[in-house]
DRENLUMFI-605671 format. One record per residue (C-alpha): x, y negated, z negated; residue number from 1; residue in one letter. Coordinates in steps of 0.1 Angstrom, whole numbers. Example, Ala and Ser with C-alpha at 12.3 -4.5 7.8 and 13.67 -1.06 7.14 Angstrom:
BEGIN
+-------+-------+-------+-----+----+
:     u :     v :     w :   i : aa :
+-------+-------+-------+-----+----+
:   123 :    45 :   -78 :   1 :  a :
:   137 :    11 :   -71 :   2 :  s :
+-------+-------+-------+-----+----+
# end
This chain:
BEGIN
+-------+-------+-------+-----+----+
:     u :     v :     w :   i : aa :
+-------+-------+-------+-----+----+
:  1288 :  -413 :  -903 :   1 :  x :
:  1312 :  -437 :  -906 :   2 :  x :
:  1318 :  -454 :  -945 :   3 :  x :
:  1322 :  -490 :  -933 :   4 :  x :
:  1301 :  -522 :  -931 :   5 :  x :
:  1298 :  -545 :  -902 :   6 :  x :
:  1311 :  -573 :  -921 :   7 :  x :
:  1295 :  -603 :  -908 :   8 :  x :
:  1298 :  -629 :  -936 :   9 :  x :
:  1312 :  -661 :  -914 :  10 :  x :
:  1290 :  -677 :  -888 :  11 :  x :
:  1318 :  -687 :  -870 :  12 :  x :
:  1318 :  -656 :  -850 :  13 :  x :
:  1311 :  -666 :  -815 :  14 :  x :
:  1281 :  -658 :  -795 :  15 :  x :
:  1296 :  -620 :  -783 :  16 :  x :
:  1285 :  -589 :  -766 :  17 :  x :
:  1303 :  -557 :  -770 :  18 :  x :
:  1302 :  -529 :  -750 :  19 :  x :
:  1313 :  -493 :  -750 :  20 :  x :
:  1345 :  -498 :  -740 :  21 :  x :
:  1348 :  -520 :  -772 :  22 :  x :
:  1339 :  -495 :  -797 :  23 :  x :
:  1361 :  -463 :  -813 :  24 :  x :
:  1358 :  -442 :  -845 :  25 :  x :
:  1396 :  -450 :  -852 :  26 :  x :
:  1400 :  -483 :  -841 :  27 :  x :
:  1384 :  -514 :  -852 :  28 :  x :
:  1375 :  -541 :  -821 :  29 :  x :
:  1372 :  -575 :  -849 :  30 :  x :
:  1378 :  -578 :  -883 :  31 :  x :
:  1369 :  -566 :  -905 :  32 :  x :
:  1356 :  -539 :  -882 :  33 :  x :
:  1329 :  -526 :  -850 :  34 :  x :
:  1328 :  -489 :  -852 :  35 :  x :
:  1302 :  -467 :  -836 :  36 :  x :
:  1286 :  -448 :  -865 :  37 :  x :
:  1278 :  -466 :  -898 :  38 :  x :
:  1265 :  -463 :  -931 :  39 :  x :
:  1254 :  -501 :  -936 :  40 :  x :
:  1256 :  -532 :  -923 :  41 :  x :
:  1255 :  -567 :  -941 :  42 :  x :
:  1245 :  -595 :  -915 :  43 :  x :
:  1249 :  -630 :  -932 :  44 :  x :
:  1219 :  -663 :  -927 :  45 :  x :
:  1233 :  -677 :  -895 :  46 :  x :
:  1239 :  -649 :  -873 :  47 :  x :
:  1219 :  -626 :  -853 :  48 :  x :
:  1226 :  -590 :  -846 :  49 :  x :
:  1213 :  -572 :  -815 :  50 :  x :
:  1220 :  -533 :  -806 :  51 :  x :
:  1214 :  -507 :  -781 :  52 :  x :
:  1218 :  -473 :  -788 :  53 :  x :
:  1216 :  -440 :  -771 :  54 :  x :
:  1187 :  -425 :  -764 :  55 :  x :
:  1165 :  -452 :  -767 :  56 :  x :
:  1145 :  -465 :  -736 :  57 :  x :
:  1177 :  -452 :  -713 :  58 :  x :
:  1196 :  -476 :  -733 :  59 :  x :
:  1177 :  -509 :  -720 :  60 :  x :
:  1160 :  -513 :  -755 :  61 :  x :
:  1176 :  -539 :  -780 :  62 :  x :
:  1168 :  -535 :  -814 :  63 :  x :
:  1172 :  -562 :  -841 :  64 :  x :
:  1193 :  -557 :  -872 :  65 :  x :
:  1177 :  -575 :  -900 :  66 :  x :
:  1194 :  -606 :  -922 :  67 :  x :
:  1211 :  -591 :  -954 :  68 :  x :
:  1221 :  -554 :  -960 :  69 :  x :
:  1210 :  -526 :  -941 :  70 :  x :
:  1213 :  -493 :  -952 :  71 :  x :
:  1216 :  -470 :  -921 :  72 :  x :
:  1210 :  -437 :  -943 :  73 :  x :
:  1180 :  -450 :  -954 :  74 :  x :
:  1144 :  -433 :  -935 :  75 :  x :
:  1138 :  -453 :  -904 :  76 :  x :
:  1173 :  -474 :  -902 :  77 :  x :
:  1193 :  -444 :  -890 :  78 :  x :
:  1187 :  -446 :  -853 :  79 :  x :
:  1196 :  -481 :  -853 :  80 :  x :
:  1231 :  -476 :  -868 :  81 :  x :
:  1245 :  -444 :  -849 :  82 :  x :
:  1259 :  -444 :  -817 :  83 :  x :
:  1255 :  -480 :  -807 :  84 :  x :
:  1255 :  -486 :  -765 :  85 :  x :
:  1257 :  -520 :  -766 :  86 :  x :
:  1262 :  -551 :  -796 :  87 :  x :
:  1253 :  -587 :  -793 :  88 :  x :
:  1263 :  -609 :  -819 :  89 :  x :
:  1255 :  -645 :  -822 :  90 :  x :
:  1259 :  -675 :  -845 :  91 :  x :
:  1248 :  -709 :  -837 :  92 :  x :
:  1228 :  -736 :  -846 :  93 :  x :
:  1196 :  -727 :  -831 :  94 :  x :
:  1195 :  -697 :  -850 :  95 :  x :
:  1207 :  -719 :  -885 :  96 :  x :
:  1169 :  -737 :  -871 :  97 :  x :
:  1158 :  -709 :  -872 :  98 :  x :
:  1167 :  -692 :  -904 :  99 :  x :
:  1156 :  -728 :  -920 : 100 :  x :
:  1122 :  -729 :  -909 : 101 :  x :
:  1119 :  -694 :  -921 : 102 :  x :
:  1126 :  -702 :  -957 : 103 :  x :
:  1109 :  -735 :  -955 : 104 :  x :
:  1073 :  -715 :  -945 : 105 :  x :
:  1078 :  -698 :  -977 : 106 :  x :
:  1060 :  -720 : -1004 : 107 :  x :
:  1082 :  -719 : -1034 : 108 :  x :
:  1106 :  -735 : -1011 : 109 :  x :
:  1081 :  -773 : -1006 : 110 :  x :
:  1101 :  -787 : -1034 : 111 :  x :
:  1139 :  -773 : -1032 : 112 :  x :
:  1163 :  -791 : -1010 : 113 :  x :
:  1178 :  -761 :  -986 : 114 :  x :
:  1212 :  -768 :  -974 : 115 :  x :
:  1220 :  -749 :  -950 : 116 :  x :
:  1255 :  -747 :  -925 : 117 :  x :
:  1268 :  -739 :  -890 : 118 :  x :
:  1303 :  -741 :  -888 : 119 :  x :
:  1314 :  -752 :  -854 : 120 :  x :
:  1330 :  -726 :  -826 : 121 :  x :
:  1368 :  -730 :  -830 : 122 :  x :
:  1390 :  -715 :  -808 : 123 :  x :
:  1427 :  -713 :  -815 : 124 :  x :
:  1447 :  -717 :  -845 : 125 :  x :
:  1434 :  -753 :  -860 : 126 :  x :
:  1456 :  -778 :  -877 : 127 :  x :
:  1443 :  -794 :  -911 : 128 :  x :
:  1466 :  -825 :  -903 : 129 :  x :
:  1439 :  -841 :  -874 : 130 :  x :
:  1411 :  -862 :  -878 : 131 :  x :
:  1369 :  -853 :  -887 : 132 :  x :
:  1346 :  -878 :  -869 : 133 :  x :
:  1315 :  -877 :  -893 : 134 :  x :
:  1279 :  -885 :  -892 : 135 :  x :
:  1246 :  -885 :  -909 : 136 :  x :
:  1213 :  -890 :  -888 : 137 :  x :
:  1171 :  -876 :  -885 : 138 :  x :
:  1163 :  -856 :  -860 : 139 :  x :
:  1155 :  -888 :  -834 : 140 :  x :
:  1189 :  -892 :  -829 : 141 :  x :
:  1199 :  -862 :  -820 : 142 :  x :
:  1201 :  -875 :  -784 : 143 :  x :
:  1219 :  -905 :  -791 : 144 :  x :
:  1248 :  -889 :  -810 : 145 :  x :
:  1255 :  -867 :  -777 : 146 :  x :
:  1275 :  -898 :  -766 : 147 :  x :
:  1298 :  -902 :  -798 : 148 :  x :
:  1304 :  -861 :  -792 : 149 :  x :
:  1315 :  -866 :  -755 : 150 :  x :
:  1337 :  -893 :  -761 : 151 :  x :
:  1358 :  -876 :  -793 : 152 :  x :
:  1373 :  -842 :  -784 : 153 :  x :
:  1382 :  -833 :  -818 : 154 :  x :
:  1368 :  -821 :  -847 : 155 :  x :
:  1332 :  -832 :  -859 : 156 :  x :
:  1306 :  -828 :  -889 : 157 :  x :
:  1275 :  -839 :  -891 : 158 :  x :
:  1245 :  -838 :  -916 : 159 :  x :
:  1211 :  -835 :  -901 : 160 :  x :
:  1180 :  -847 :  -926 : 161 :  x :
:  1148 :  -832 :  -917 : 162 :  x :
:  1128 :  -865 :  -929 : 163 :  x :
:  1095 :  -843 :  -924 : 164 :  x :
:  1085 :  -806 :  -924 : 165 :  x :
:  1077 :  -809 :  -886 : 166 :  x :
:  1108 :  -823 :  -876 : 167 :  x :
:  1122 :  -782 :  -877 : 168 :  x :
:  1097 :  -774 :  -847 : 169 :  x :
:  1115 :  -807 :  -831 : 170 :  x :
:  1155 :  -797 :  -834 : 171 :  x :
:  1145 :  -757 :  -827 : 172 :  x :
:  1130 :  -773 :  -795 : 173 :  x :
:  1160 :  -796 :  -791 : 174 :  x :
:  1183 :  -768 :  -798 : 175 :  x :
:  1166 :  -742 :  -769 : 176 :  x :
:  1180 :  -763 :  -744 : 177 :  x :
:  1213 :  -747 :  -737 : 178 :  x :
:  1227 :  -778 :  -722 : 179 :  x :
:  1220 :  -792 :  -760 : 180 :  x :
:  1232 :  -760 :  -777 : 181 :  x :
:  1264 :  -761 :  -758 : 182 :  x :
:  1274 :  -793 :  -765 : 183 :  x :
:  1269 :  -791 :  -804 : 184 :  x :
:  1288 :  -758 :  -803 : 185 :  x :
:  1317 :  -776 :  -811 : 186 :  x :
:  1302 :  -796 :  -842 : 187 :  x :
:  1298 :  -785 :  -876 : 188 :  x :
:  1261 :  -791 :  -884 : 189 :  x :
:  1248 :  -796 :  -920 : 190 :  x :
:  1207 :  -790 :  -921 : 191 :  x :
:  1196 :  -810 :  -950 : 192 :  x :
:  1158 :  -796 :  -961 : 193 :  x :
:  1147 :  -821 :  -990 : 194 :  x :
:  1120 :  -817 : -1018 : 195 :  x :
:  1088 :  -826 :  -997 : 196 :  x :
:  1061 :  -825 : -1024 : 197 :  x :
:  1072 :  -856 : -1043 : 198 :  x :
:  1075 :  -879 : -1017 : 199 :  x :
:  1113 :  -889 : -1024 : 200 :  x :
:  1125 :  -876 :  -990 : 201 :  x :
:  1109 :  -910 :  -983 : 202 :  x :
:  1137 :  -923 :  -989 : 203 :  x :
:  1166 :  -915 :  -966 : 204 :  x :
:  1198 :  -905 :  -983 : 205 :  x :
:  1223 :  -919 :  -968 : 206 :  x :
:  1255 :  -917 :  -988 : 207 :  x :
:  1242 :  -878 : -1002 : 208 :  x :
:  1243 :  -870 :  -966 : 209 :  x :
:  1277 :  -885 :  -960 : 210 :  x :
:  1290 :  -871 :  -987 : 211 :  x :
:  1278 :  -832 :  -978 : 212 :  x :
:  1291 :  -836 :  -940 : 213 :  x :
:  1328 :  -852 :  -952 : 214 :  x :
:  1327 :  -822 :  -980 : 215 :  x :
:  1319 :  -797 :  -947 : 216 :  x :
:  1353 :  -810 :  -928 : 217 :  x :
:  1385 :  -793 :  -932 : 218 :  x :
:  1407 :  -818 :  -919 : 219 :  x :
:  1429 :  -837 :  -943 : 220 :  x :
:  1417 :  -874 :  -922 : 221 :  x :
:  1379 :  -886 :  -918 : 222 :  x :
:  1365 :  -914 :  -898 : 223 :  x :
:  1330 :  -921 :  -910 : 224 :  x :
:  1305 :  -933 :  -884 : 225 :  x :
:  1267 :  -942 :  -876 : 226 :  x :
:  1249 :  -920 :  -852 : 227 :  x :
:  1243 :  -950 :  -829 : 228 :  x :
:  1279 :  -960 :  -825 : 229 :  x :
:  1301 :  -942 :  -796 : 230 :  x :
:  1343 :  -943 :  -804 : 231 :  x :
:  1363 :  -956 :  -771 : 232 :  x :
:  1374 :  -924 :  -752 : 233 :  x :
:  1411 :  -928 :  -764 : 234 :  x :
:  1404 :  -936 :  -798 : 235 :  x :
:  1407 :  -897 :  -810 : 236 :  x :
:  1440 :  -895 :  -788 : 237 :  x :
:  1455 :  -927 :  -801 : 238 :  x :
:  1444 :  -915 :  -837 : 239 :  x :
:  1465 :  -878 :  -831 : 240 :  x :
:  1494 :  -892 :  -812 : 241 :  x :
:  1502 :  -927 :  -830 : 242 :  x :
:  1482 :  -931 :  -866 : 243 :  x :
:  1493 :  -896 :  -876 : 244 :  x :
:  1525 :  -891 :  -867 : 245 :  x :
:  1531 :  -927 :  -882 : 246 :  x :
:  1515 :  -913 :  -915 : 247 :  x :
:  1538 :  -888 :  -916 : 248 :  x :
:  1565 :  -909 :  -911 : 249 :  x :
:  1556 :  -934 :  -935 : 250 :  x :
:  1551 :  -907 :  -964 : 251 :  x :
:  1554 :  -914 :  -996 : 252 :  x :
:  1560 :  -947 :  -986 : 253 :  x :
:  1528 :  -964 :  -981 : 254 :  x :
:  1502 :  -973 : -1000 : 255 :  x :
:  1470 :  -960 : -1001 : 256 :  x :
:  1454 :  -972 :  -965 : 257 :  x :
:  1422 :  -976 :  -949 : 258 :  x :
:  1427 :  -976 :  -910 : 259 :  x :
:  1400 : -1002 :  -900 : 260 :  x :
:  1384 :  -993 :  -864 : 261 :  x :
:  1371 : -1021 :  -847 : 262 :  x :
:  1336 : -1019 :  -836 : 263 :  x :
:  1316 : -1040 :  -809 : 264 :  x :
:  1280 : -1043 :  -797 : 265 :  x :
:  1267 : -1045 :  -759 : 266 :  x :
:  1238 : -1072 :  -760 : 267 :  x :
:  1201 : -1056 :  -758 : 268 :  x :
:  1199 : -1074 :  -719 : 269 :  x :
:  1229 : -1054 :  -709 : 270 :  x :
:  1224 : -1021 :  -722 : 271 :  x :
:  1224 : -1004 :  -681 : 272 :  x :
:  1262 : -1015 :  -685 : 273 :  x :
:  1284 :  -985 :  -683 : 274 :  x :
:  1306 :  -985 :  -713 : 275 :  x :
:  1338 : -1000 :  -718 : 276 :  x :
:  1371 :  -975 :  -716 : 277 :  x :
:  1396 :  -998 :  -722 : 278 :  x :
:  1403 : -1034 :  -743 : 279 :  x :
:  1412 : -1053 :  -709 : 280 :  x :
:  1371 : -1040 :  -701 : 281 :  x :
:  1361 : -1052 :  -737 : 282 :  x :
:  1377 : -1086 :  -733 : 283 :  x :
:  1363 : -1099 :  -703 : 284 :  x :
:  1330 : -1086 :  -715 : 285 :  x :
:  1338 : -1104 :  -748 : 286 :  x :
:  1346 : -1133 :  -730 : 287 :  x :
:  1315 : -1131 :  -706 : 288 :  x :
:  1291 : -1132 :  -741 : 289 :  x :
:  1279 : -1096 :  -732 : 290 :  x :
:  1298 : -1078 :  -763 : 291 :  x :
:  1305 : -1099 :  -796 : 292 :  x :
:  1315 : -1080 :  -829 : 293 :  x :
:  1293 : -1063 :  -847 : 294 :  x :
:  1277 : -1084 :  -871 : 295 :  x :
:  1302 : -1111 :  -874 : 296 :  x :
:  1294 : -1128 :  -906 : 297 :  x :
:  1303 : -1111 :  -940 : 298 :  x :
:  1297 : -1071 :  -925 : 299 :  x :
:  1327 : -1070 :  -896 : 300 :  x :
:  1340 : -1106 :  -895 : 301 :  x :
:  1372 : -1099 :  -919 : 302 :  x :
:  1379 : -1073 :  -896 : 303 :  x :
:  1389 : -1104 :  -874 : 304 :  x :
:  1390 : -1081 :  -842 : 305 :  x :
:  1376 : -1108 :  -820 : 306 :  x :
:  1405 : -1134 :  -831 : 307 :  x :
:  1434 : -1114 :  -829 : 308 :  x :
:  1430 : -1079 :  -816 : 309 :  x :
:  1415 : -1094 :  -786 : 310 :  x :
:  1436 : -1124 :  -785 : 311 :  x :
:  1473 : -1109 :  -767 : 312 :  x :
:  1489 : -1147 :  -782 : 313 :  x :
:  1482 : -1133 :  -820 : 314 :  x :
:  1496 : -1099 :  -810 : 315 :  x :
:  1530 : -1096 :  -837 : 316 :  x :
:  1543 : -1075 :  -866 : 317 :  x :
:  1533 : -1040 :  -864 : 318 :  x :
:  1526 : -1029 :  -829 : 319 :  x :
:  1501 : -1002 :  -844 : 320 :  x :
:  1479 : -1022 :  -865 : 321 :  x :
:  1477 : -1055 :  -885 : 322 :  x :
:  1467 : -1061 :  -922 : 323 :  x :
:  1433 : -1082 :  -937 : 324 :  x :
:  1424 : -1086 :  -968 : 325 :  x :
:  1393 : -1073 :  -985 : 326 :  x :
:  1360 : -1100 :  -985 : 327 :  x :
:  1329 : -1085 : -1005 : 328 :  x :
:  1298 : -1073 :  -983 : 329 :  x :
:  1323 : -1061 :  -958 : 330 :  x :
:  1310 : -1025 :  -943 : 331 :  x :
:  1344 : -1012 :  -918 : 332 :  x :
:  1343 :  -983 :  -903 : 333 :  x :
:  1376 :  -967 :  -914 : 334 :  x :
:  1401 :  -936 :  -910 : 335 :  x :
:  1406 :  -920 :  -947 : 336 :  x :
:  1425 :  -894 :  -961 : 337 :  x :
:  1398 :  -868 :  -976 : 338 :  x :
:  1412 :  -873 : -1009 : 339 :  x :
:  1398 :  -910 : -1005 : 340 :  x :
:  1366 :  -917 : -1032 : 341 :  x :
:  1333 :  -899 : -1018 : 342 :  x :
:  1304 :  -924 : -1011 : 343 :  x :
:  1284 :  -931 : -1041 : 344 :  x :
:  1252 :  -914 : -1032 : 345 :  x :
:  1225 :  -941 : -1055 : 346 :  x :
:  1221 :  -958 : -1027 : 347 :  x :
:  1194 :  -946 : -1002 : 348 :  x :
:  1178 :  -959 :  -971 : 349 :  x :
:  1197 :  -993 :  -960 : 350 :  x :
:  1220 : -1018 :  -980 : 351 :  x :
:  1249 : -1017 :  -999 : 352 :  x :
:  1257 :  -980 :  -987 : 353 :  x :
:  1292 :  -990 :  -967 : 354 :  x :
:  1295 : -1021 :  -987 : 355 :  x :
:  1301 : -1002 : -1017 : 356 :  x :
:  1326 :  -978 : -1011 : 357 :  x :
:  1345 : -1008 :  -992 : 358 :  x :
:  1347 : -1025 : -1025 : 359 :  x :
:  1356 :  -990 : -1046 : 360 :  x :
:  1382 :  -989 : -1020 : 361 :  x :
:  1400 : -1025 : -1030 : 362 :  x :
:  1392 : -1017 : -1065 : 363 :  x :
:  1417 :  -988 : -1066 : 364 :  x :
:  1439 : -1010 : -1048 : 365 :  x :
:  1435 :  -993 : -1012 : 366 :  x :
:  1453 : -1018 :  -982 : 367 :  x :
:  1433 : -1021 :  -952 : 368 :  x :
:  1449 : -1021 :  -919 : 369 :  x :
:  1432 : -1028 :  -887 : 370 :  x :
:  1439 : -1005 :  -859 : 371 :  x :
:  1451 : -1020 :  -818 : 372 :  x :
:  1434 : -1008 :  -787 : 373 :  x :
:  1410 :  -989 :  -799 : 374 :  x :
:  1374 :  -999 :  -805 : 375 :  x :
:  1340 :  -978 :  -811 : 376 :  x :
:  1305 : -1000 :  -797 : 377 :  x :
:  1270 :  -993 :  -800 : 378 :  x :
:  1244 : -1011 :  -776 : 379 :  x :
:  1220 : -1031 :  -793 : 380 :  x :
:  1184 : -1014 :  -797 : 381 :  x :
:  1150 : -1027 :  -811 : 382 :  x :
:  1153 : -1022 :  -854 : 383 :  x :
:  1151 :  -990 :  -862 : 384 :  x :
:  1127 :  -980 :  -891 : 385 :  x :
:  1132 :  -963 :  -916 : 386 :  x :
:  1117 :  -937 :  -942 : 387 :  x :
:  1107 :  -958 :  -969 : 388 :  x :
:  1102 :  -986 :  -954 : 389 :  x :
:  1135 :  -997 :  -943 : 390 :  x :
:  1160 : -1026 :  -956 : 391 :  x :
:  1142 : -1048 :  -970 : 392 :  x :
:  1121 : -1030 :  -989 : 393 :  x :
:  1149 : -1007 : -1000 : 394 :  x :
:  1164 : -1035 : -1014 : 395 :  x :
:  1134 : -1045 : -1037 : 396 :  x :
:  1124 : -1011 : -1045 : 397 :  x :
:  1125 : -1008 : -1084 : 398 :  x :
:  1144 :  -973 : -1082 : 399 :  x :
:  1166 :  -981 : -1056 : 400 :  x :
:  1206 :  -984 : -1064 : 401 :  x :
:  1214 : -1021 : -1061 : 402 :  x :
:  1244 : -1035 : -1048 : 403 :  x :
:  1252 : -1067 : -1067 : 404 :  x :
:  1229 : -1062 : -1098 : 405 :  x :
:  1239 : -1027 : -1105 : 406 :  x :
:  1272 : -1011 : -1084 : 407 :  x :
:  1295 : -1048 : -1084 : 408 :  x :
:  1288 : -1047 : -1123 : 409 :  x :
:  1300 : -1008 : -1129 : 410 :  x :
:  1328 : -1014 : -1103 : 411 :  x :
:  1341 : -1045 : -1128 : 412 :  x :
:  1334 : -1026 : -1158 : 413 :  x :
:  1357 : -1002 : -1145 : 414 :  x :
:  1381 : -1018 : -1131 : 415 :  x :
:  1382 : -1058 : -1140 : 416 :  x :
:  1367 : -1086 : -1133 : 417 :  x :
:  1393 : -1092 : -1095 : 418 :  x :
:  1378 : -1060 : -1087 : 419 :  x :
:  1354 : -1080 : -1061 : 420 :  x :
:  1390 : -1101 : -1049 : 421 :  x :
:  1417 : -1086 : -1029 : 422 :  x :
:  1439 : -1061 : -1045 : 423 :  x :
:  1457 : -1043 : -1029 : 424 :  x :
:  1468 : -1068 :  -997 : 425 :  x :
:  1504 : -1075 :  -989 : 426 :  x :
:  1515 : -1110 :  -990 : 427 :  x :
:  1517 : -1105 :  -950 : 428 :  x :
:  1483 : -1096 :  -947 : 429 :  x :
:  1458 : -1125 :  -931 : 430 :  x :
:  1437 : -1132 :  -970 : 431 :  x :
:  1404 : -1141 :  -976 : 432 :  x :
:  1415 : -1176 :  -979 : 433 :  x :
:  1430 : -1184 :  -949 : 434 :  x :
:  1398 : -1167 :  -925 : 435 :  x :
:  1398 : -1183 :  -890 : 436 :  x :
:  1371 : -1167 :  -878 : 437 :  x :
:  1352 : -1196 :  -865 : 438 :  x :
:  1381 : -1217 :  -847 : 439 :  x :
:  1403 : -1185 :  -833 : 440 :  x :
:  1366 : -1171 :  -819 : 441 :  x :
:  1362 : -1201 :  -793 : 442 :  x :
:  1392 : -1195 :  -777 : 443 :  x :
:  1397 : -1153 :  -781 : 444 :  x :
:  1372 : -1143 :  -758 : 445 :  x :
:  1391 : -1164 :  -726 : 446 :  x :
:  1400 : -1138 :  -699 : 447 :  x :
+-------+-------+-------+-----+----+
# end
């Protein structure tokens, strides 16, 4: 028998089947090795190992390798190791679901948080200069995220939070249709299992679970989003062909930068309208009052998109972007180099979660640019509840990370009292002072 192991320690291993042809005593078919005859075989959490061997059932009979290290010349294990007909290997998401529901019926496990990963299928030699689109969302929204994966063809990692113990039965059931399976192949998926027994997974944690699906990227940009939202079909292209080559470029010449992506909602009324896949689309429906910026007040309105990214009469300077200045309680969606400060994971459920690391972001000075021609738009839904209660009462909650009373404070204490004002704006960049939000709007939407 052969001294070698079956390593099969990455889930990133493709769902495969070997057959005879693939197999030889000398020859190994994948690293770090397939060979016929073995002495043991160590099969990682994530993966599932099928065989056939000879003699058994005229080969028809699959037999199961177990999770974690078998030792073929151990009583019982032999058969299953020697002269294998057939292997099927397979690592995907459904079988993660799997594996988690396992541990989580084991009852030491009620109050751990289980993390565990399924890296997505990658095919090709992959390029750490590109762009993560990442996500945090329950189970419920499993369905609603399809459209954010359709429209971005390039890399994508998500955390999953399993608000309740039942919700496992839900995304294994999810996860059987293939249809689902396949299109999530492509996504790295963080299951986040939290302590059940204390009632804190009450509380959704929204930055934690930021945090763990930016941390599970590997590309050196990110561009943090909400499950609901869906990026415009070009916006990954326009990201890979113009905003990084322009990096480059600019290297070692730029300061620190958060690429600002517009983002637009589709009234409740309208929501049978097909989505908009280009900005002479958005404009007229901006202009027929069907989409409007999301929240336009304090959350997106610096982001001025209506006023001048819509408006072709504002359209100077840099032909890729223009410069804002920070205003506090703004909450962009932005492209980041990884190296970028993570989200600060006090806050749970809603409120202050964005606004915060917006405003970490101008304390270290960080210049925020707002991207042309591309756009990302949600369509407006009934308010979504949360676990706990939702924003309001996250906000009065006793334990609950505050942002005025208790982030704005540490932020100055760290950095200085202009820590809340614009820092790190050019003296070309349209300030906090000189907003036109409300006079540019009547006029921007005109088609």
């Amino acid at each position: 028998m052969q001294d070698d192991i079956i390593g099969l320690l990455n889930p990133l291993v493709p769902q495969t089947l070997y057959g005879k042809s693939d197999f030889s005593h000398q020859q190994k078919a994948f690293s770090p090795g397939v060979f016929r005859d073995l002495s043991t075989i160590q099969l990682s959490e994530g993966c599932r190992l099928k065989v056939k061997v000879e003699g058994r059932v005229d080969d028809g009979e699959w037999l199961t390798i177990p999770e974690g290290q078998t030792q073929c010349t151990e009583s019982g294990y032999g058969v299953k190791c020697r002269n294998f007909v057939e292997l099927d290997l397979r690592a995907d998401i459904l079988i993660v679901a799997q594996q988690m529901k396992k541990l989580m019926n084991e009852r030491h496990t009620q109050n751990e948080e289980i993390i565990l990963i399924q890296h997505a299928m990658i095919n090709g030699q992959t390029n750490n200069l590109d762009v993560s689109m990442i996500s945090q969302f329950s189970v419920n929204r499993l369905d609603t995220f399809k459209k954010a994966i359709e429209a971005w063809t390039g890399p994508i990692s998500v955390a999953i939070y399993l608000t309740q113990s039942t919700d496992i039965d839900d995304l294994i059931k999810y996860f059987e249709n293939e249809d689902n399976l396949r299109i999530y192949s492509r996504v790295t998926i963080t299951l986040v299992k939290p302590k059940y027994l204390d009632n804190s997974h009450l509380t959704y944690p929204i930055n934690h679970l930021r945090n763990i699906a930016i941390t599970e990227s590997s590309t050196d940009y990110i561009f943090v989003i909400d499950a609901d939202f869906t990026p415009s079909n070009n916006l990954y292209n326009y990201l890979r062909s113009r905003l990084l080559p322009y990096i480059v470029y600019q290297a070692g010449e730029m300061p620190d930068t958060a690429w600002v992506v517009p983002c637009f909602a589709i009234r409740e009324d309208f929501n049978n309208l097909s989505m908009p896949q280009s900005y002479e689309e958005l404009r007229k429906l901006v202009g027929q009052n069907i989409a409007y910026i999301t929240d336009p007040g304090a959350g997106h309105g610096p982001t001025l998109a209506t006023e001048v990214a819509m408006d072709r009469s504002l359209l100077h300077g840099n032909p890729l972007a223009y410069e804002v200045c920070f205003e506090s309680q703004w909450e962009p969606y932005y492209v980041l180099h990884r190296s970028a400060p993570l989200y600060d994971a006090r806050f749970k459920n809603q409120g202050g979660d964005k606004q915060s690391h917006t405003l970490h972001l101008n304390a270290k000075k960080y210049r925020f640019m707002v991207l042309r021609e591309i756009f990302m738009l949600h369509k407006d839904h009934s308010t979504l509840t949360w676990p706990g209660g939702g924003f309001e009462k996250s906000q009065k909650a006793a334990t609950n990370w505050n942002y005025f009373e208790d982030f704005m404070k540490e932020i100055e204490l760290l950095y200085g009292a202009s820590a809340r004002w614009p820092r790190g704006c050019s003296a070309e960049a349209i300030g906090w002072q000189d907003q036109r939000r409300d006079v540019l709007g009547l006029a921007a939407g005109a088609v």
